[in-house]
PAVEXTOR-762791 format. One record per residue (C-alpha): residue number from 1; x, z, y. Coordinates in steps of 0.001 Angstrom, whole numbers, plus 500000, padded with zeros to 6 digits. Layout:
BEGIN
<r NUM,<X,Z,Y>>,
...
This chain:
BEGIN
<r 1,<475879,718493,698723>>,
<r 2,<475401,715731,695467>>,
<r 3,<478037,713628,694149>>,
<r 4,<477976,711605,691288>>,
<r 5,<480865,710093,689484>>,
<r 6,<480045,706434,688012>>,
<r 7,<481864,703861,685595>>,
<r 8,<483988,701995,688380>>,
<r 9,<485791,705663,688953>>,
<r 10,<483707,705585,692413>>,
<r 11,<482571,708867,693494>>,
<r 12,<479252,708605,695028>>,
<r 13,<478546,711280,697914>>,
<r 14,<476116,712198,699825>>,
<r 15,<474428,714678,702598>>,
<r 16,<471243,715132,704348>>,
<r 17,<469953,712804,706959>>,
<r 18,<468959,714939,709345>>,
<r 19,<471399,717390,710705>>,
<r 20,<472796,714264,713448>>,
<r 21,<475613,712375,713350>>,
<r 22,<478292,712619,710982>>,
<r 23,<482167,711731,711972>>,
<r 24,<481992,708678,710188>>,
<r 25,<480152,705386,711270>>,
<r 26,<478355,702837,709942>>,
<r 27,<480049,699171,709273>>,
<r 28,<479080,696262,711560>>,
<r 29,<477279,698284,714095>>,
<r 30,<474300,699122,711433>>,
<r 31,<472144,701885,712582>>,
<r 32,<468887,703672,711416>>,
<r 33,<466164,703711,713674>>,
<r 34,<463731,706084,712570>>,
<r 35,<461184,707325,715203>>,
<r 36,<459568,710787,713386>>,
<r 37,<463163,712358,713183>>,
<r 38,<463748,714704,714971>>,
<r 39,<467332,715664,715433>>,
<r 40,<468415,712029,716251>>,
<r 41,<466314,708639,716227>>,
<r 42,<468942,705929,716633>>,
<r 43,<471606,707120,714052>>,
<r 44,<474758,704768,713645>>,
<r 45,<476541,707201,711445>>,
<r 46,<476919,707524,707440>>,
<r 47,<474777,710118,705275>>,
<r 48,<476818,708973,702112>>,
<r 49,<479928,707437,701051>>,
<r 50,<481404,705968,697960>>,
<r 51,<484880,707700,697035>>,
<r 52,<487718,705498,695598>>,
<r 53,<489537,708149,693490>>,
<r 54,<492622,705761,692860>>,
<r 55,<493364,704886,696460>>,
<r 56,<491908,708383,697960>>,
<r 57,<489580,706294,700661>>,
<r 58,<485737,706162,701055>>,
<r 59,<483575,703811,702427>>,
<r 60,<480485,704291,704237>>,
<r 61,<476821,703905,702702>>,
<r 62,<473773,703315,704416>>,
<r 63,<471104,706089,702916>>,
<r 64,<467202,705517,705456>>,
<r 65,<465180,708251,704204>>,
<r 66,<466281,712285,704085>>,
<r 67,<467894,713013,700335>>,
<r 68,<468867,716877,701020>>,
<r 69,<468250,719081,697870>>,
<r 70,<467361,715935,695835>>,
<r 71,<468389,714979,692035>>,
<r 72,<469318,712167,690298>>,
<r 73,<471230,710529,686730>>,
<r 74,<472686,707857,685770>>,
<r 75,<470667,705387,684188>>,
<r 76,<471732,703650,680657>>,
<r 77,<472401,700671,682691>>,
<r 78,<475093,702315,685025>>,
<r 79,<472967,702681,688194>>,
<r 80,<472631,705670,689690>>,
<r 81,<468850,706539,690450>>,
<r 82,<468443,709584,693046>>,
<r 83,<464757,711164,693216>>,
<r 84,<463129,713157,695818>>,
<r 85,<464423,715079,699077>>,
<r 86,<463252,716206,702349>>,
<r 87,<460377,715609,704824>>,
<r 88,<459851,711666,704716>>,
<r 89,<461758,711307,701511>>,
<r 90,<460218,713777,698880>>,
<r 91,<459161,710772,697505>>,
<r 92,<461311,708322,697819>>,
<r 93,<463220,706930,695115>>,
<r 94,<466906,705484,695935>>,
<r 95,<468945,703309,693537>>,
<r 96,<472735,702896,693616>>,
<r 97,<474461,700081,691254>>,
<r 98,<477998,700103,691385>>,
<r 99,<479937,697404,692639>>,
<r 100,<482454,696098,695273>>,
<r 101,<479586,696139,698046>>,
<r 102,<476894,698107,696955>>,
<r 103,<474421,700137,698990>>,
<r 104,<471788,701827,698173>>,
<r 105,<467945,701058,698162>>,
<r 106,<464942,702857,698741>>,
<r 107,<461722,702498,697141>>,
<r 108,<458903,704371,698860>>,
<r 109,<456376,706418,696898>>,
<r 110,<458709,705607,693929>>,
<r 111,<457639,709480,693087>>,
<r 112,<453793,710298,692022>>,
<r 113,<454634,713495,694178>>,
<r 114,<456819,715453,696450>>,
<r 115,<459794,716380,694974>>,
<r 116,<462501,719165,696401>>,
<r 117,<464524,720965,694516>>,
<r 118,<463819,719211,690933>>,
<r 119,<465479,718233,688342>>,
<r 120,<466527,715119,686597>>,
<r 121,<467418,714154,683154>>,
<r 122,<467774,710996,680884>>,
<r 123,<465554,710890,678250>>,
<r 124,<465981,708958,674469>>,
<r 125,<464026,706087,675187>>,
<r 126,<466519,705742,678435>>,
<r 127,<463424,706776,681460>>,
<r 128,<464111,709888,683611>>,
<r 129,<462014,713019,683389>>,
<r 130,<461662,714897,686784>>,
<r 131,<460653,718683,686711>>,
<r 132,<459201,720644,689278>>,
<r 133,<460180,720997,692752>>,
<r 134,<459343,723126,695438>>,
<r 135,<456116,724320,694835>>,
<r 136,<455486,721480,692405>>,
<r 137,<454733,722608,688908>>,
<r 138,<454453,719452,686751>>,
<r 139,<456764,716740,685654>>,
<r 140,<456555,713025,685808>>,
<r 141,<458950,709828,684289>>,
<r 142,<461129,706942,685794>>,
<r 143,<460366,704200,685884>>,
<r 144,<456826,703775,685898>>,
<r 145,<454485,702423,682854>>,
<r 146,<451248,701959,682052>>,
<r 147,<450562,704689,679849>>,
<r 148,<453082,707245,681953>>,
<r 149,<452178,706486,685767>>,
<r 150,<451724,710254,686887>>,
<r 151,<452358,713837,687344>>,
<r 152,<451792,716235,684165>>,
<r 153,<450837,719904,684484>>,
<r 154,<453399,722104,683124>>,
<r 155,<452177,725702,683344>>,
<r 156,<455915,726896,682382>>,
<r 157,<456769,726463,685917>>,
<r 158,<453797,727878,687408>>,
<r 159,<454470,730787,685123>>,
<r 160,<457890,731197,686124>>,
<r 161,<457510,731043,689842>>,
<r 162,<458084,733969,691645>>,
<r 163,<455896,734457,695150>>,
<r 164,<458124,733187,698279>>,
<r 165,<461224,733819,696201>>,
<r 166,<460347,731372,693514>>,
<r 167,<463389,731945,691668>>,
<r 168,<462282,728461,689446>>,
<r 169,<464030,725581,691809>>,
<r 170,<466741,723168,689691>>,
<r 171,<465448,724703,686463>>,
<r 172,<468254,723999,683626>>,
<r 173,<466826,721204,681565>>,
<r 174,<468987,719873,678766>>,
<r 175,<467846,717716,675951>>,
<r 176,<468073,719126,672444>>,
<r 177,<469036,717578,669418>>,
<r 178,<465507,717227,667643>>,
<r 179,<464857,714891,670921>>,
<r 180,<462696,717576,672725>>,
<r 181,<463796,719589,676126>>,
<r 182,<465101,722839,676623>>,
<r 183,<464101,724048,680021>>,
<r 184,<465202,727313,681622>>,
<r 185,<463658,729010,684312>>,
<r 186,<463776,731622,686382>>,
<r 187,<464799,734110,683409>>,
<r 188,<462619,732443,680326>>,
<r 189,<462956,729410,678212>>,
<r 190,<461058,726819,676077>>,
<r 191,<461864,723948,674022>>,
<r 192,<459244,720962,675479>>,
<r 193,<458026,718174,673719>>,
<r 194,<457339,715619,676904>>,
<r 195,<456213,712631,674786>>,
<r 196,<452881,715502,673254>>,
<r 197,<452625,717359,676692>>,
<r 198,<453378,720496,674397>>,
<r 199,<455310,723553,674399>>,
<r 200,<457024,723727,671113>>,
<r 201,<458582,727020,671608>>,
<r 202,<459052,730064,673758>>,
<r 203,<462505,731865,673470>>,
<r 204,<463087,735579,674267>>,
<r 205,<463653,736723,677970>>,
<r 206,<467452,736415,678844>>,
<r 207,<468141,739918,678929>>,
<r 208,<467937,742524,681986>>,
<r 209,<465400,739705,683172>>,
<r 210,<467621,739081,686565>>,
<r 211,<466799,735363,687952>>,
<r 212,<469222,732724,687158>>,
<r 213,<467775,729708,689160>>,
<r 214,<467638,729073,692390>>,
<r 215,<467707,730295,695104>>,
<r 216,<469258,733387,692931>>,
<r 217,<471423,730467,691569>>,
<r 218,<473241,730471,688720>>,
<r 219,<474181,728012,686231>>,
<r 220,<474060,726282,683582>>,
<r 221,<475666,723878,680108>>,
<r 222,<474433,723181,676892>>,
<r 223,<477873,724041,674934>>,
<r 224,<479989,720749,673115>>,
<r 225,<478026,719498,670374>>,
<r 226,<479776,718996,666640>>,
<r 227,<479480,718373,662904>>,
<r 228,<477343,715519,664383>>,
<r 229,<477367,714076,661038>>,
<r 230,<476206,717189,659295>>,
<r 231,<472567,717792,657781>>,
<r 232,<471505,720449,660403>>,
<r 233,<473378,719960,664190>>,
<r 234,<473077,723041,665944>>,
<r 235,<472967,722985,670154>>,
<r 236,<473806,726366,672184>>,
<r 237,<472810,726874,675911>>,
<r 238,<475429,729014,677773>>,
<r 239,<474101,730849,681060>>,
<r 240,<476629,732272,683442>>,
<r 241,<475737,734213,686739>>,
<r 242,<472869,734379,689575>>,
<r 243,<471744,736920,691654>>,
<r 244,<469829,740612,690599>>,
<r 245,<465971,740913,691184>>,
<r 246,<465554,740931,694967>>,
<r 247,<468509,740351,696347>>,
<r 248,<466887,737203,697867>>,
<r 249,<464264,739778,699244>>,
<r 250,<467385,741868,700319>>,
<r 251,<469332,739151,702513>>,
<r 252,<466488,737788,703990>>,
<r 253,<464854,740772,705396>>,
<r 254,<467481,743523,705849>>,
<r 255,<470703,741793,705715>>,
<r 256,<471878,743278,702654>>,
<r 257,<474025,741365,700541>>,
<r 258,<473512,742676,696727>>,
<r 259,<476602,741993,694216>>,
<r 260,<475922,739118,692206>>,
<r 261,<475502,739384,688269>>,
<r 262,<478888,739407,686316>>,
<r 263,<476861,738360,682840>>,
<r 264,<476487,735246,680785>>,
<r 265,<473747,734530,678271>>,
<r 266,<474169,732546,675155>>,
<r 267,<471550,731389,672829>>,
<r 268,<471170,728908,669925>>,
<r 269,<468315,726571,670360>>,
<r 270,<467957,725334,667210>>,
<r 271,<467841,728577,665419>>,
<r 272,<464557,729310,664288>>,
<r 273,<465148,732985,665289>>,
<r 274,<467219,732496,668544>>,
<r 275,<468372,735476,670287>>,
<r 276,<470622,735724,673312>>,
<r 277,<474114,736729,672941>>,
<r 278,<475250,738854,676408>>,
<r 279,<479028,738444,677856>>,
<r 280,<480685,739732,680764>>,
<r 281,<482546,737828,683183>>,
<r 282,<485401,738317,685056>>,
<r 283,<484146,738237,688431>>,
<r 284,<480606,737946,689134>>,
<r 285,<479127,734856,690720>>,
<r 286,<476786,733233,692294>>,
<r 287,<476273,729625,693419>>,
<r 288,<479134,728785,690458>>,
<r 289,<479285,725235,689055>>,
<r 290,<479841,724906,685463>>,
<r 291,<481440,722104,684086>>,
<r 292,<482442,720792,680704>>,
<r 293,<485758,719844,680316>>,
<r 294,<487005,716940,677649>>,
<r 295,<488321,719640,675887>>,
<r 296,<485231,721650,675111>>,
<r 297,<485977,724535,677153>>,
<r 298,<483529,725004,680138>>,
<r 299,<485317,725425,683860>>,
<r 300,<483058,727976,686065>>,
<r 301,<484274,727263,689336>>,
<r 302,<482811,727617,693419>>,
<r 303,<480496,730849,694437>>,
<r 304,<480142,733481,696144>>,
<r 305,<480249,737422,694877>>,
<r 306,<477397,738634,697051>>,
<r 307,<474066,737378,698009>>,
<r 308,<472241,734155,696996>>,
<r 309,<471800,730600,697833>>,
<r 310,<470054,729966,701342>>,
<r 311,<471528,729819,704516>>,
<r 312,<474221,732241,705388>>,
<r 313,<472527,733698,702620>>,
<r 314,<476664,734381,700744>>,
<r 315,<478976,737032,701006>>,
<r 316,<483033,737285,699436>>,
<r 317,<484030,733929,697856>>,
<r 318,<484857,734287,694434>>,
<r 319,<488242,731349,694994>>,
<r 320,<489449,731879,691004>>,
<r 321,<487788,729483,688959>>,
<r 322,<487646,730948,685134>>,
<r 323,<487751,729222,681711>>,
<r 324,<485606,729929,679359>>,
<r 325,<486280,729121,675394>>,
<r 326,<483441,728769,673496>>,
<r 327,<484980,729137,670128>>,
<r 328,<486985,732038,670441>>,
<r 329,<485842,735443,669734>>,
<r 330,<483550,737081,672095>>,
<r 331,<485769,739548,674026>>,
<r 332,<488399,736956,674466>>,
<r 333,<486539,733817,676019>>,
<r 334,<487494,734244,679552>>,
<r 335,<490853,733452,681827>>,
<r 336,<490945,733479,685140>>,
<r 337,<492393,730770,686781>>,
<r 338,<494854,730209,689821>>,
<r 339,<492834,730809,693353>>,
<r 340,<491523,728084,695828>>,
<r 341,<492458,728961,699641>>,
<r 342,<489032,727226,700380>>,
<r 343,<485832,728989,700243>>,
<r 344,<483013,727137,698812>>,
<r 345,<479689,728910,699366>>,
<r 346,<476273,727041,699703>>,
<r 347,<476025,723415,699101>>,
<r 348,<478896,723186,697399>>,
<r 349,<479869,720379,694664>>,
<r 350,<482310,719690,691700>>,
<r 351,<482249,716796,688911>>,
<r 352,<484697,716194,686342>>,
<r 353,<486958,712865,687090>>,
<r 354,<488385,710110,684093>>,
<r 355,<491677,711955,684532>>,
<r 356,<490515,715200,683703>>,
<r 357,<491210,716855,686991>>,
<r 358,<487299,718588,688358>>,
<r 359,<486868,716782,692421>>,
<r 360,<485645,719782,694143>>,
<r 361,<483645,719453,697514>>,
<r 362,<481245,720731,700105>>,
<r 363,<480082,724555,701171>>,
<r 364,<477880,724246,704532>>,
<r 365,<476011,727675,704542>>,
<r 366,<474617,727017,708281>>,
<r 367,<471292,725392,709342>>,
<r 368,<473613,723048,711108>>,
<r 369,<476790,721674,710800>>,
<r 370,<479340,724613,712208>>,
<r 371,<483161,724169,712448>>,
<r 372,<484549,727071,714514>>,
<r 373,<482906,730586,715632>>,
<r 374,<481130,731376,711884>>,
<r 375,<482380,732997,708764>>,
<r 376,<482366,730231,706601>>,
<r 377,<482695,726918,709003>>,
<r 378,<481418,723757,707239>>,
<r 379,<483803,722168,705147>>,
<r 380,<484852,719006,704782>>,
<r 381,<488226,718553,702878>>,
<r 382,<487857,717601,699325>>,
<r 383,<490171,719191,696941>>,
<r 384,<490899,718876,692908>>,
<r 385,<491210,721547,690275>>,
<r 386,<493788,720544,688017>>,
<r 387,<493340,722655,684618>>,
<r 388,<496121,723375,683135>>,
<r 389,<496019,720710,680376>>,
<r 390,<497348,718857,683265>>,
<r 391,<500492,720832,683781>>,
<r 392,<503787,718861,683488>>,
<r 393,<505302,720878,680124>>,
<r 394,<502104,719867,678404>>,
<r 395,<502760,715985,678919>>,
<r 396,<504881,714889,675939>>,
<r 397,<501539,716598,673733>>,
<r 398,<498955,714756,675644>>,
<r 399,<497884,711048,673793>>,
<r 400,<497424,708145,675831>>,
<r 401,<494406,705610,674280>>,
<r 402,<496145,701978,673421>>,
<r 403,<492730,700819,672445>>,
<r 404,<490625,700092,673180>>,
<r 405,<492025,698613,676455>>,
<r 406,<488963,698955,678786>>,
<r 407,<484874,699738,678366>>,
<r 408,<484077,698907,675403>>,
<r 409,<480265,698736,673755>>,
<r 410,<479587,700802,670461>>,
<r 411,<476694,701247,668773>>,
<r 412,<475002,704093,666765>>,
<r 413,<476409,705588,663601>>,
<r 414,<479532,703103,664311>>,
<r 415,<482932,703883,662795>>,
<r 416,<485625,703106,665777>>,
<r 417,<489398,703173,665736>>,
<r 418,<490711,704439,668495>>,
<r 419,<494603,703789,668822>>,
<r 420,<496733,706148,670778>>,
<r 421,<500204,707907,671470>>,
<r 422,<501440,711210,671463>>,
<r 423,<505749,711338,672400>>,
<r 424,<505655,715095,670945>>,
<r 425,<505399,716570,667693>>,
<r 426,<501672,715906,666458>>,
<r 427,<499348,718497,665014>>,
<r 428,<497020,715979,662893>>,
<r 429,<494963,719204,662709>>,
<r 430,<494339,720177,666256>>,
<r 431,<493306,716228,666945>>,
<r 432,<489972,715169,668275>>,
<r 433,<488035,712917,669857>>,
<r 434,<484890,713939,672727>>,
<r 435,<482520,711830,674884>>,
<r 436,<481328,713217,678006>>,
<r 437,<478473,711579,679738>>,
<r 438,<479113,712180,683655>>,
<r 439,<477106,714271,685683>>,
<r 440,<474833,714524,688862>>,
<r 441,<476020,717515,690116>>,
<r 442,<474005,719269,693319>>,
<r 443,<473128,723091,694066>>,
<r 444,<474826,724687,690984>>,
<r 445,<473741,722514,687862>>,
<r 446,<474849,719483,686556>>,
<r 447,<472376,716904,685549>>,
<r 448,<472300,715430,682405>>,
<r 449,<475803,717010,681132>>,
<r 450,<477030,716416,678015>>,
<r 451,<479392,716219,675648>>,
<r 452,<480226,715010,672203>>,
<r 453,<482409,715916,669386>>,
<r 454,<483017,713047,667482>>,
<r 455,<483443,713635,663311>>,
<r 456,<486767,711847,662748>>,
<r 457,<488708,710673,659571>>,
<r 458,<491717,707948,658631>>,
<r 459,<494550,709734,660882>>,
<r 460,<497147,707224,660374>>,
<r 461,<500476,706795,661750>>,
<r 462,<501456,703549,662384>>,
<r 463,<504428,703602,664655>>,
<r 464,<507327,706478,665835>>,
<r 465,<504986,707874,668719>>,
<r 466,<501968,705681,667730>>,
<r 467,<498510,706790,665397>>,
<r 468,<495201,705728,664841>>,
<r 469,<492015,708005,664513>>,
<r 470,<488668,706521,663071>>,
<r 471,<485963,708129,664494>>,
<r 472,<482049,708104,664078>>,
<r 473,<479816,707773,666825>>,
<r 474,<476600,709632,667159>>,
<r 475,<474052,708492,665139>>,
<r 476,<470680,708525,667228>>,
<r 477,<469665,708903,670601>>,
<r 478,<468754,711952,670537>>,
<r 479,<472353,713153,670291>>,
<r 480,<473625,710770,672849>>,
<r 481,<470812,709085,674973>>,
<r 482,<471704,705322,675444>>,
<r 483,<474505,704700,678602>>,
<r 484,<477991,705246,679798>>,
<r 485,<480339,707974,678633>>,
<r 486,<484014,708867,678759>>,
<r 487,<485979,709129,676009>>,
<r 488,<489227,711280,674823>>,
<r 489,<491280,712062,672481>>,
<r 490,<492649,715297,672844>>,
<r 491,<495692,717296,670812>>,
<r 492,<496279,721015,671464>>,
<r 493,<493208,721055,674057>>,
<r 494,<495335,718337,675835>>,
<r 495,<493171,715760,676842>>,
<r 496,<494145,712394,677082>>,
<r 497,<492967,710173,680282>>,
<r 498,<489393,708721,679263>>,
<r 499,<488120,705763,678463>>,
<r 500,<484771,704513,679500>>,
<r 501,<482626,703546,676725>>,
<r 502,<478562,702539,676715>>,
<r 503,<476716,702968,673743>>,
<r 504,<473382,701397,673491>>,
């Protein structure tokens, strides 16, 4: 249901606490002994697991309090800091550092107030902001300080909520380059200045005013960001997906499982007269993940083609993941990709790895865990999309980074030389260089997304197969809040493998 990838290449993953037992145990005959749960009170099995992408193993993690349809980031420091959750964890905060034995801890009433369903992001001055929630219309920062200790009223989300639909859960909150946040609910926007408590501006309706949050989930990027050099940096939110007016209403009460929207919406947020831009889709989805790839493109992957998040809630799995191009010409943005054979309905997951493949995961649409007898059984086989930057003709055009050797520390507005190889012919025109910060990815949306295009000059060759690039990095924290990112170089849309970087 979440996974997070962090700067070791570990894969954190995790489920709710209170379905039972899971198939894997607990080391050294740990168990968690919790006497208000109801579905099992002595529990030796593991909630979450840390993935080892190189060696395809996991190891089990010891989670105490209920995490299901929670939210989280990465913190500039590396650690992984997961908010909110069910019944005796809405307010819990849990905190994940990487390392060779890591496990998680909990802080209790870490959270001002319940939080289900909300969303995370990293803000400049490297806290978290966490939105909303199930029934919870204000905001409130991690960690703590003196002068931020609680909630904040934010009538947006009060505004937005739809009666027992709500259609406002995991709004889309990205932050723009001016340093304020673009949140999207239900089917309106605003630009938010946190650090005033004011609404700076209200965009236009996405048009045909069909919900795009959940539990009529759709989803969500803010689109590569460029020129970062330039006087004026522009940032566009793309849209895709979600579920017509009252087809939540329609499922729930009569069975009926409405066709999900084909459209995307794209708008640029720092145009003083923003206005959406409306595409169509190849198939139409709902419950899709979107996901940047180092490339710039955006991967729209997972979903159903009927019916909306919730349980058993999906109908038809749309199993062809589509590309979509932001800078080609409307019309011709889209290509359908090679089909899955797995279905991945509700509670599905997918984050992109260092080696550009997307780790895809999850779909349990039942109250329970359900293996045989049901439509879609729970599943859980992970599986990898591998774009097709990745297939084997492309490999004598794809550069391999030389140096730096391994993480490396930059700072802001730093010139860097990245060294690299390229066996092929090289296009010194179609050469760049992108930083992706990685994701918490849960319920459609990926937290905190982000990536970079970095202005580069100097392309030098120095050897047969062998060239350097200098490259700027961004040049405030408003463009690239302070932490760890991967970085590529990438030639014909062929990414290299990354590199992790941390800029602070």
């Amino acid at each position: 249901m979440h996974m997070q990838l962090l700067h070791n290449d570990r894969v954190v993953i995790f489920d709710r606490t209170n379905f039972g037992r899971s198939n894997i145990s607990l080391p050294n005959g740990k168990c968690r002994n919790d006497t208000k749960e109801k579905a099992l009170k002595t529990d030796c099995t593991a909630h979450s697991v840390e993935y080892d992408v190189a060696t395809n193993t996991i190891r089990p993690l010891m989670v105490l309090t209920d995490l299901w349809c929670s939210s989280g980031a990465v913190m500039p420091d590396g650690r992984l800091i997961q908010t909110g959750g069910l019944n005796y964890g809405e307010r819990v905060v849990r905190i994940f550092g990487p390392c060779s034995d890591c496990d998680w801890e909990e802080v209790n009433d870490g959270l001002t107030q319940k939080r289900w369903y909300a969303t995370n992001h990293i803000l400049p001055d490297g806290r978290q902001i966490v939105i909303g929630g199930r029934k919870q219309f204000t905001y409130e920062f991690y960690p703590k300080t003196a002068s931020a200790s609680k909630p904040y009223f934010l009538r947006f989300l009060a505004d937005t909520y739809d009666r027992y639909i709500e259609n406002n859960l995991y709004p889309f909150v990205f932050l723009n380059v001016d340093g304020n946040l673009f949140i999207f609910a239900n089917n309106r926007a605003i630009l938010f200045d946190y650090l005033k408590d004011v609404v700076v501006r209200t965009y236009p309706g996405i048009p045909g005013g069909d919900p795009r949050n959940y539990p009529s989930t759709g989803s969500s990027v803010l689109l590569p960001l460029k020129d970062l050099q330039g006087p004026q940096i522009e940032a566009e939110v793309l849209v895709c997906g979600g579920a017509p007016k009252g087809s939540f209403t329609s499922v729930n009460q009569s069975r009926m499982f409405v066709g999900a929207l084909n459209t995307c919406g794209r708008i640029k947020i720092t145009d003083p007269n923003a206005q959406w831009v409306m595409e169509t889709m190849p198939l139409p989805r709902v419950m899709g993940d979107m996901l940047l790839l180092p490339n710039g493109n955006v991967l729209i992957i997972n979903g159903a083609g009927s019916g909306t998040a919730g349980w058993d809630n999906g109908r038809y799995p749309v199993l062809n993941p589509v590309i979509y191009r932001p800078n080609s010409l409307i019309g011709s943005r889209f290509e359908e990709q090679n089909p899955t054979t797995i279905p991945r309905m509700y509670h599905s997951t997918a984050i992109l790895l260092r080696d550009g493949r997307v780790l895809v995961g999850g779909s349990n649409p039942h109250q329970l865990y359900e293996f045989t007898e049901v439509l879609f059984p729970t599943e859980l086989r992970l599986e990898a999309f591998s774009p097709s930057y990745l297939d084997s003709e492309s490999t004598i055009l794809r550069p391999s980074i030389l140096l730096p050797f391994s993480q490396v520390k930059l700072g802001y507005g730093q010139k860097v030389a990245i060294w690299f190889t390229i066996t092929g012919v090289l296009k010194e025109d179609l050469i760049s260089v992108t930083m992706v910060a990685p994701s918490f990815n849960t319920h459609s949306f990926s937290m905190h997304q982000r990536l970079l295009v970095l202005s580069g000059e100097n392309l030098v060759k120095i050897g047969e197969t062998i060239y350097v690039v200098t490259v700027m990095t961004p040049g405030s924290v408003n463009l690239a809040p302070s932490g760890y990112y991967l970085l590529f170089v990438v030639h014909q849309e062929i990414p290299s493998e990354g590199i992790w970087i941390q800029i602070q």
